[in-house]
mmCIF file of the N, C-alpha and C atoms, coordinates in Angstrom:
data_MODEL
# 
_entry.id   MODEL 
# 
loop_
_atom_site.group_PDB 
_atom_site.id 
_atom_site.type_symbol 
_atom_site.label_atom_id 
_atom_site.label_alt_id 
_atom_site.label_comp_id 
_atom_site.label_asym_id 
_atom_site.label_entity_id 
_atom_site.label_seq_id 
_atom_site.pdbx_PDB_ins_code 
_atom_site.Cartn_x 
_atom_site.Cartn_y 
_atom_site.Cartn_z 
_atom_site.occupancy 
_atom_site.B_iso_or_equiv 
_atom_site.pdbx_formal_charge 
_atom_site.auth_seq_id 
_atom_site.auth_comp_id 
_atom_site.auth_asym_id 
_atom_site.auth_atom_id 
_atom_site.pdbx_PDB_model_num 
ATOM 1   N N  . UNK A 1 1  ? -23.127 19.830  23.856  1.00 0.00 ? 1  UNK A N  1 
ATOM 2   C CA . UNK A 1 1  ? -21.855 20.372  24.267  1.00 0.00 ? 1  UNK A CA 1 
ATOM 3   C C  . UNK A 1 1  ? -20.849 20.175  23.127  1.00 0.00 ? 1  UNK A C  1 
ATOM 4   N N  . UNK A 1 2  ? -20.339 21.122  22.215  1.00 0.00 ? 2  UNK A N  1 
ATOM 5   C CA . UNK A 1 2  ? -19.088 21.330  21.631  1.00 0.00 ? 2  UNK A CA 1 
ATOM 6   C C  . UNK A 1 2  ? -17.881 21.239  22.266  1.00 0.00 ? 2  UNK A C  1 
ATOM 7   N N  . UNK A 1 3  ? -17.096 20.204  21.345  1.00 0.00 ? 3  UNK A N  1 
ATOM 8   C CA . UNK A 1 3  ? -15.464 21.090  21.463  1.00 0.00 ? 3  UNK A CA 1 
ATOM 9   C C  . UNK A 1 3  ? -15.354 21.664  21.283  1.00 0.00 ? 3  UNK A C  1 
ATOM 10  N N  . UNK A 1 4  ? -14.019 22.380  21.956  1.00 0.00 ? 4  UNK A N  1 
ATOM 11  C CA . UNK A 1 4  ? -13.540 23.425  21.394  1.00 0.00 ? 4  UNK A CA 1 
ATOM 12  C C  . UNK A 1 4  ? -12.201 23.013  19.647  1.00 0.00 ? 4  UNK A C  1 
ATOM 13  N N  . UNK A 1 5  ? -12.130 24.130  18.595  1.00 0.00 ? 5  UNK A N  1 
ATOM 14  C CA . UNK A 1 5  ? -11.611 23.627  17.429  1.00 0.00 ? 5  UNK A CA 1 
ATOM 15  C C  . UNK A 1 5  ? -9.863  24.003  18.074  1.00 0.00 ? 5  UNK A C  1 
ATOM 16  N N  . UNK A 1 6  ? -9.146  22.954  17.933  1.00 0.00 ? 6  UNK A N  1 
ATOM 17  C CA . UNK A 1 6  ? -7.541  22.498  17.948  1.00 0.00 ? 6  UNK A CA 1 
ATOM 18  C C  . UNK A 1 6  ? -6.991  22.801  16.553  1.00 0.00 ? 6  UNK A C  1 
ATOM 19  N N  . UNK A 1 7  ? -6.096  23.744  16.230  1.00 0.00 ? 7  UNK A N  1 
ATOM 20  C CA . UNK A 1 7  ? -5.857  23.508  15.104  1.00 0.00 ? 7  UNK A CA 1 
ATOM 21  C C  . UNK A 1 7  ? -4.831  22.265  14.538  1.00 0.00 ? 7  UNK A C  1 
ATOM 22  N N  . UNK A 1 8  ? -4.820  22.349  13.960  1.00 0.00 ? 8  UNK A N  1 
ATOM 23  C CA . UNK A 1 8  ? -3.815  20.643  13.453  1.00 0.00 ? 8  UNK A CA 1 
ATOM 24  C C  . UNK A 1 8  ? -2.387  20.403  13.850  1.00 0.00 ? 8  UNK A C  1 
ATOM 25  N N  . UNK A 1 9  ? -1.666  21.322  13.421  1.00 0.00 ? 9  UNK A N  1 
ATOM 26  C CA . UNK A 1 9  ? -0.733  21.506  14.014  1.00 0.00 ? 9  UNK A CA 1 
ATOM 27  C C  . UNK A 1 9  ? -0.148  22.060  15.869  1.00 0.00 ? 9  UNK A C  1 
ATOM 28  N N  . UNK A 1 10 ? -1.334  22.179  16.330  1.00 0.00 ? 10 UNK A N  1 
ATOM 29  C CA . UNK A 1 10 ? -1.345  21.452  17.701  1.00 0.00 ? 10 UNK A CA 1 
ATOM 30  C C  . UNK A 1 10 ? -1.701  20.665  18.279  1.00 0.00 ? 10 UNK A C  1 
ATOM 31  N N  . UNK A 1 11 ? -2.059  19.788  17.420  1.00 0.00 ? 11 UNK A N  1 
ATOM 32  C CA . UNK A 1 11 ? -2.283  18.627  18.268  1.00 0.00 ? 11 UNK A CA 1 
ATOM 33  C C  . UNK A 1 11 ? -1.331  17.837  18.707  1.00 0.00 ? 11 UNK A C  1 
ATOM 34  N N  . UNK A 1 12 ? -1.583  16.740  19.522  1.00 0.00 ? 12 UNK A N  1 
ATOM 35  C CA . UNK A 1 12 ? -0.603  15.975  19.803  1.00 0.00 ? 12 UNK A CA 1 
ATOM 36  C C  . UNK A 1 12 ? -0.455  14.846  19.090  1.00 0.00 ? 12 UNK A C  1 
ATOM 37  N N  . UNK A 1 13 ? 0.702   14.181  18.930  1.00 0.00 ? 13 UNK A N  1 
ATOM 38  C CA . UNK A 1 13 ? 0.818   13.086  18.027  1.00 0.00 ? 13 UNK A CA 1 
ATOM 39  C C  . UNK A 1 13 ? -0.715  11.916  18.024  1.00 0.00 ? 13 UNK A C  1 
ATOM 40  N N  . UNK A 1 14 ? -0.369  11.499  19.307  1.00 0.00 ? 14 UNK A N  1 
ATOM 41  C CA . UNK A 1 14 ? -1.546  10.324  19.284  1.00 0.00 ? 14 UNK A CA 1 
ATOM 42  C C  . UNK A 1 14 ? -3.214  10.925  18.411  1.00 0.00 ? 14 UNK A C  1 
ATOM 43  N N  . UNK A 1 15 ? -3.840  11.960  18.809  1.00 0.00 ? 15 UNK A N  1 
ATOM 44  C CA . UNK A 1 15 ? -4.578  12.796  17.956  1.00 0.00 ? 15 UNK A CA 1 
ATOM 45  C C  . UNK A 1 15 ? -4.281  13.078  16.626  1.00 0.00 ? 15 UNK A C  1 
ATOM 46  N N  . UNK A 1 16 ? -3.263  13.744  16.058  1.00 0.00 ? 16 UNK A N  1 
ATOM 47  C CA . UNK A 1 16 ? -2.831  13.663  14.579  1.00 0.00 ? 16 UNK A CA 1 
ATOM 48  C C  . UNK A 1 16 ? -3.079  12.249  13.733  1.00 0.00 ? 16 UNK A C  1 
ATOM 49  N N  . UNK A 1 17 ? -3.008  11.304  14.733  1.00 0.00 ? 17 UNK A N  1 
ATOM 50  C CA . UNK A 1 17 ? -2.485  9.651   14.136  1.00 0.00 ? 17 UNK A CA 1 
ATOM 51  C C  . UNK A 1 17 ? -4.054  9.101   13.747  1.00 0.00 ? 17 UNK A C  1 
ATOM 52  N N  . UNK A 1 18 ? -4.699  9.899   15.323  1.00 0.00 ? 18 UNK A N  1 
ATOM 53  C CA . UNK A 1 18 ? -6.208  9.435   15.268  1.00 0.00 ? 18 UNK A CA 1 
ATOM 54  C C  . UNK A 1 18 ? -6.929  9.746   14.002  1.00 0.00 ? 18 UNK A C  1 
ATOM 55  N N  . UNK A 1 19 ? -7.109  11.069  13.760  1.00 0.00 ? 19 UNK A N  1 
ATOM 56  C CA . UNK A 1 19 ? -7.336  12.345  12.603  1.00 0.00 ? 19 UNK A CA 1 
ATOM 57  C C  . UNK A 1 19 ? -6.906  11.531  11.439  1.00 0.00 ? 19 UNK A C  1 
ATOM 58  N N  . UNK A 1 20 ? -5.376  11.508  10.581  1.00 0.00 ? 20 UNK A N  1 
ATOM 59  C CA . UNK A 1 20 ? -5.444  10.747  10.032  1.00 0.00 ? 20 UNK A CA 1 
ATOM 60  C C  . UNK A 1 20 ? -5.921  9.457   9.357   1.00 0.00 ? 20 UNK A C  1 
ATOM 61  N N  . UNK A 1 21 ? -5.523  8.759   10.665  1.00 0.00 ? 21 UNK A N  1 
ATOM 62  C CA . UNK A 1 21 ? -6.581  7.181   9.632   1.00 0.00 ? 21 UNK A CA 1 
ATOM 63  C C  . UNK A 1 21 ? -7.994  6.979   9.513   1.00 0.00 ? 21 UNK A C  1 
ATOM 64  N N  . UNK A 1 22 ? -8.022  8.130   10.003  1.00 0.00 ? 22 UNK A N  1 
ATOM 65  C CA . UNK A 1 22 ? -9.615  8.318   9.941   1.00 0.00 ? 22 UNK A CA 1 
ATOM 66  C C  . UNK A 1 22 ? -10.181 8.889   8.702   1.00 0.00 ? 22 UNK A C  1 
ATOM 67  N N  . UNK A 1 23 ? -9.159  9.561   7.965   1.00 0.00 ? 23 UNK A N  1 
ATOM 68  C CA . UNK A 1 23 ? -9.662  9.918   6.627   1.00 0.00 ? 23 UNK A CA 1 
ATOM 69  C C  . UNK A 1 23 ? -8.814  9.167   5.492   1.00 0.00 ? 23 UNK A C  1 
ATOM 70  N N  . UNK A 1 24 ? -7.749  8.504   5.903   1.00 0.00 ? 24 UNK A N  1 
ATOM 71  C CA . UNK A 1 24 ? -7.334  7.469   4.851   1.00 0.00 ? 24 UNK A CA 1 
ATOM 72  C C  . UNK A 1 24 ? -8.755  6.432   4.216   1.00 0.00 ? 24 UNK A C  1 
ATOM 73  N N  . UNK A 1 25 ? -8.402  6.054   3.490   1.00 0.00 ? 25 UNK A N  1 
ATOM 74  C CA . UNK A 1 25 ? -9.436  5.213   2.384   1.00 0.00 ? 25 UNK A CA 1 
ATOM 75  C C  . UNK A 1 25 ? -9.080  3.542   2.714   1.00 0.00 ? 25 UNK A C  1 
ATOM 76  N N  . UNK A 1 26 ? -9.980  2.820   2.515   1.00 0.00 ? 26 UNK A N  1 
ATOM 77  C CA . UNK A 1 26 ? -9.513  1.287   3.083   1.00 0.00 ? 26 UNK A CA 1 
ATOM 78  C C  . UNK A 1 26 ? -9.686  0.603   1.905   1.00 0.00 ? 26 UNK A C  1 
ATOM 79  N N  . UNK A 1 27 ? -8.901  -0.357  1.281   1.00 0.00 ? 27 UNK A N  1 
ATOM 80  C CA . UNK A 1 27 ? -8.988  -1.279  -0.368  1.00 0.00 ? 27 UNK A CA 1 
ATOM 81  C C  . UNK A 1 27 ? -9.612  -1.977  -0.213  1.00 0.00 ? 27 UNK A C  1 
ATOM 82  N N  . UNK A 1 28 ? -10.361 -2.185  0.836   1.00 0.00 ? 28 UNK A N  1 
ATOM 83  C CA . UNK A 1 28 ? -11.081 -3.537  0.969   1.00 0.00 ? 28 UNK A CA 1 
ATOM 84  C C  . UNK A 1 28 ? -10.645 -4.564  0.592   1.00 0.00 ? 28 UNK A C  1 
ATOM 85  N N  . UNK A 1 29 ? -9.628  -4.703  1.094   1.00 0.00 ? 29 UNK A N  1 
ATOM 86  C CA . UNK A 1 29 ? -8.299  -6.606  0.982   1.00 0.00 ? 29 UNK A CA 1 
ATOM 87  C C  . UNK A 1 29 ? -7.686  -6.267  -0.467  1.00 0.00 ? 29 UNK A C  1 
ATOM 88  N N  . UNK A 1 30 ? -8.176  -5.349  -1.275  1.00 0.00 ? 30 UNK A N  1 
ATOM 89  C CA . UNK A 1 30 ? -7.270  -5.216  -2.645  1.00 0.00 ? 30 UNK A CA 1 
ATOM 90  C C  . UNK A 1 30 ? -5.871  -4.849  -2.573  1.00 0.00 ? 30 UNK A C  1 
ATOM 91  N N  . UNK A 1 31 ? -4.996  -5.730  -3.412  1.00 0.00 ? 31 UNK A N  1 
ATOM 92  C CA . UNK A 1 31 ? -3.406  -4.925  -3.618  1.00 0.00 ? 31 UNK A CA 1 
ATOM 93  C C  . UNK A 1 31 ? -3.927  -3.741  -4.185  1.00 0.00 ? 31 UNK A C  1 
ATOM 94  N N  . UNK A 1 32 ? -2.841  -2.689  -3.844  1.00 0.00 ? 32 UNK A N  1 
ATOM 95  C CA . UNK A 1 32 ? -2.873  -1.397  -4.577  1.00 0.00 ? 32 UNK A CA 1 
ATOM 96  C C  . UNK A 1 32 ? -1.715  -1.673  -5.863  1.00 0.00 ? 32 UNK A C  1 
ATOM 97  N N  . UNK A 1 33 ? -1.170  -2.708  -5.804  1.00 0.00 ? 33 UNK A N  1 
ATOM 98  C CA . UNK A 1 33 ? 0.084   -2.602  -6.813  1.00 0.00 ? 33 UNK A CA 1 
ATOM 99  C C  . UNK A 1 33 ? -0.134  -2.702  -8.040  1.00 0.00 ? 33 UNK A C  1 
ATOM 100 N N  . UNK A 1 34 ? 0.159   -1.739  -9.170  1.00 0.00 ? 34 UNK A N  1 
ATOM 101 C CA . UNK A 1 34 ? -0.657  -1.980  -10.336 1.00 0.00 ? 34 UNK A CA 1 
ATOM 102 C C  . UNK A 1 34 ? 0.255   -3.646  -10.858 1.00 0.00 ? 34 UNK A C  1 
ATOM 103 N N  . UNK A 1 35 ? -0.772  -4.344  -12.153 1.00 0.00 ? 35 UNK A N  1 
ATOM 104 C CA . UNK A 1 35 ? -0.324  -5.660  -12.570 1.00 0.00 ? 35 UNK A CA 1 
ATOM 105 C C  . UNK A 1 35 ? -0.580  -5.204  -14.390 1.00 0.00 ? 35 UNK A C  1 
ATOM 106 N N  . UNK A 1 36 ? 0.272   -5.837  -15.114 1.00 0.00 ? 36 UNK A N  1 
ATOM 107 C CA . UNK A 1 36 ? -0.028  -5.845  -16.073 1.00 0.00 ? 36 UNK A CA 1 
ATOM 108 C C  . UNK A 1 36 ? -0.453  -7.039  -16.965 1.00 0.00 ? 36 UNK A C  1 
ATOM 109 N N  . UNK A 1 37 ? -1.483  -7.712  -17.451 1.00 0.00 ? 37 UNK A N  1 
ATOM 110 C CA . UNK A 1 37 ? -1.172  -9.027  -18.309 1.00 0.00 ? 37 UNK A CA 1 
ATOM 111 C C  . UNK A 1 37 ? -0.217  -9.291  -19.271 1.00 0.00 ? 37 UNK A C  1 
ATOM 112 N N  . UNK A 1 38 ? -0.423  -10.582 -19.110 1.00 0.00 ? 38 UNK A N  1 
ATOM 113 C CA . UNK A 1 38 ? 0.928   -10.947 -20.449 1.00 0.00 ? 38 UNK A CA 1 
ATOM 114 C C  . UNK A 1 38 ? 0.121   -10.915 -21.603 1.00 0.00 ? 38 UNK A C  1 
ATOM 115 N N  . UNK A 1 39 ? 0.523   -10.023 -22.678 1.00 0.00 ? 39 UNK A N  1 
ATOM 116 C CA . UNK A 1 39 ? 0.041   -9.696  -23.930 1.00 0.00 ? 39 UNK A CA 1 
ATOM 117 C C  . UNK A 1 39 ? -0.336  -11.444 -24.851 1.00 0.00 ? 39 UNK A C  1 
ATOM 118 N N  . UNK A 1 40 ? 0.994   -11.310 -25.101 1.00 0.00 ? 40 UNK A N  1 
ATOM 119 C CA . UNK A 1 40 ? 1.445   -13.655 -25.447 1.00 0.00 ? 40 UNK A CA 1 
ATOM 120 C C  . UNK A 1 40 ? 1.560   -14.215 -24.988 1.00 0.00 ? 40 UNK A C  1 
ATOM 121 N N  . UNK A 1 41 ? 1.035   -14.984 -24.542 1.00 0.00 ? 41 UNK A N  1 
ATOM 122 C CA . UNK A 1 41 ? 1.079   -16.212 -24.167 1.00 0.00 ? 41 UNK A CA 1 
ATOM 123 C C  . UNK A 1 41 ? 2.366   -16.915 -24.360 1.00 0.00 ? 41 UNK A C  1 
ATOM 124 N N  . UNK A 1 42 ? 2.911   -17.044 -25.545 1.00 0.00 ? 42 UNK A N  1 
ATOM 125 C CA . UNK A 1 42 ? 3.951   -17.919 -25.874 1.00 0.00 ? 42 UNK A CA 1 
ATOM 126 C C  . UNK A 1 42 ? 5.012   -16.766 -25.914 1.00 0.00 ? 42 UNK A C  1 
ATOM 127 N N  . UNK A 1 43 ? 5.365   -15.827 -25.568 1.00 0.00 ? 43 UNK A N  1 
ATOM 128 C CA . UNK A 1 43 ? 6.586   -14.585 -25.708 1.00 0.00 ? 43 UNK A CA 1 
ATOM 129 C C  . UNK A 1 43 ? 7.633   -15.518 -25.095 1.00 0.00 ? 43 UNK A C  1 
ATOM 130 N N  . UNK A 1 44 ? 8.996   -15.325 -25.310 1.00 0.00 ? 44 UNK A N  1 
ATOM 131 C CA . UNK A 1 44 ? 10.232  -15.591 -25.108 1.00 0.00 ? 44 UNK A CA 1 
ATOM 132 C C  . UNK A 1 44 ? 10.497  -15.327 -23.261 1.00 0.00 ? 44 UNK A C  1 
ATOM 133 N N  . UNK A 1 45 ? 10.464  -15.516 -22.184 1.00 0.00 ? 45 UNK A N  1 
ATOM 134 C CA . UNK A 1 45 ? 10.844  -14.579 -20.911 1.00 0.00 ? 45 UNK A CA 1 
ATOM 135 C C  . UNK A 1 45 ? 12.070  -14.963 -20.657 1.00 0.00 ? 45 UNK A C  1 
ATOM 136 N N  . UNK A 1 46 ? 13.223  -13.907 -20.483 1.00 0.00 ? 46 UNK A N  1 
ATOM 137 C CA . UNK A 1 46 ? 13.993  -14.272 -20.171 1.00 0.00 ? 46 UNK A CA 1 
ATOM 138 C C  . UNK A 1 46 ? 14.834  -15.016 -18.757 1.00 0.00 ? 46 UNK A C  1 
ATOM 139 N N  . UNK A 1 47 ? 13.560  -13.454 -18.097 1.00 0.00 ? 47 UNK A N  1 
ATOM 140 C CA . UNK A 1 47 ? 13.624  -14.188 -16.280 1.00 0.00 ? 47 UNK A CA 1 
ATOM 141 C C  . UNK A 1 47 ? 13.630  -15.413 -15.842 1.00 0.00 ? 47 UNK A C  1 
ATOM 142 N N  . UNK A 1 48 ? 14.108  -16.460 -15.297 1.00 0.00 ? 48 UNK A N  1 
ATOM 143 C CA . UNK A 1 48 ? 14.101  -17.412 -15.158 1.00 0.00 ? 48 UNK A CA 1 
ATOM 144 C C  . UNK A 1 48 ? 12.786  -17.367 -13.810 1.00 0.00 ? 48 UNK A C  1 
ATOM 145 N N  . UNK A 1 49 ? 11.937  -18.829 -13.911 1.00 0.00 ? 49 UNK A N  1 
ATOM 146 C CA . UNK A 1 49 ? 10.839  -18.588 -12.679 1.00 0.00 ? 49 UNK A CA 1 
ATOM 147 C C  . UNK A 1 49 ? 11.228  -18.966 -11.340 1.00 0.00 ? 49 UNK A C  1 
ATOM 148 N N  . UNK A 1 50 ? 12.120  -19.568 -11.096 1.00 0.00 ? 50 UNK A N  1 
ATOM 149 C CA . UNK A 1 50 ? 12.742  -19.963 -10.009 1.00 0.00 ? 50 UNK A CA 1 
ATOM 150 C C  . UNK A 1 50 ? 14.464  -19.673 -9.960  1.00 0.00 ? 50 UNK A C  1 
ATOM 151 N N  . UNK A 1 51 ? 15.096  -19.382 -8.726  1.00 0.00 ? 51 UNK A N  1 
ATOM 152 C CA . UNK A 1 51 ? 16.049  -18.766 -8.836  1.00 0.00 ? 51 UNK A CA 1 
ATOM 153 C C  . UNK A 1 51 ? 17.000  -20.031 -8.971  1.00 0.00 ? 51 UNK A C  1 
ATOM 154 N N  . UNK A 1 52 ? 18.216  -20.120 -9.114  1.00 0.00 ? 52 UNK A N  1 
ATOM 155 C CA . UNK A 1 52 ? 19.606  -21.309 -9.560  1.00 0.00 ? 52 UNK A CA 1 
ATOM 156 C C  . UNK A 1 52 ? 20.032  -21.441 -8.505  1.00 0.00 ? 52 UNK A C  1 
ATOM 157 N N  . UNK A 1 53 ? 19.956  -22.369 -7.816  1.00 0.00 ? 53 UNK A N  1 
ATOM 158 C CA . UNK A 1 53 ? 20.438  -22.652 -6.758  1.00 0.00 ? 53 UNK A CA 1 
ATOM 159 C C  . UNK A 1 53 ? 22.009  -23.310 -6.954  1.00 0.00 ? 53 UNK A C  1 
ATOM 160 N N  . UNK A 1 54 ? 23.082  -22.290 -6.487  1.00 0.00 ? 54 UNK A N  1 
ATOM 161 C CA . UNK A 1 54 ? 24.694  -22.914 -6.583  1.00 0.00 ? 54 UNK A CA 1 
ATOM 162 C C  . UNK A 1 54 ? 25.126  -23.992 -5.752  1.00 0.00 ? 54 UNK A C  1 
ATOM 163 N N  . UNK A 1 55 ? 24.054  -24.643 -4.601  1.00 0.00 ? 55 UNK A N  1 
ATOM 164 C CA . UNK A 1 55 ? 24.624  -25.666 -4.055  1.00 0.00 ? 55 UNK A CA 1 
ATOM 165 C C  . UNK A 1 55 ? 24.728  -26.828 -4.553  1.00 0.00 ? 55 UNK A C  1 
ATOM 166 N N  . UNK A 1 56 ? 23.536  -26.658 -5.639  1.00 0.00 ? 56 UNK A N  1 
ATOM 167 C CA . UNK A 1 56 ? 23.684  -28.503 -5.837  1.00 0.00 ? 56 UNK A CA 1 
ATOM 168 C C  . UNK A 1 56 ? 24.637  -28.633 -7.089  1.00 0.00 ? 56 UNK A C  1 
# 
């Protein structure tokens, strides 16, 4: 027994949502955020690593 074909834009939300993550891709626990290494080791950074705290 077939469905019958819905085109996409009628479906209903909860279905669209289904459809969707169903063809999204999964990282398998990976960040997607790209990183770059630090070239030197010893380079100058200006950023400080912890922020200044004005209370004390």
């Amino acid at each position: 027994m077939m469905t019958d074909f819905i085109p996409y834009h009628k479906l209903s939300k909860k279905e669209k949502k289904k459809l969707d993550s169903a063809k999204r891709r999964d990282w398998n626990g990976m960040n997607p955020v790209t990183r770059v290494a630090d070239e030197n080791k010893k380079a100058y950074r200006r950023k400080s690593k912890h922020p200044v705290s004005f209370d004390e």
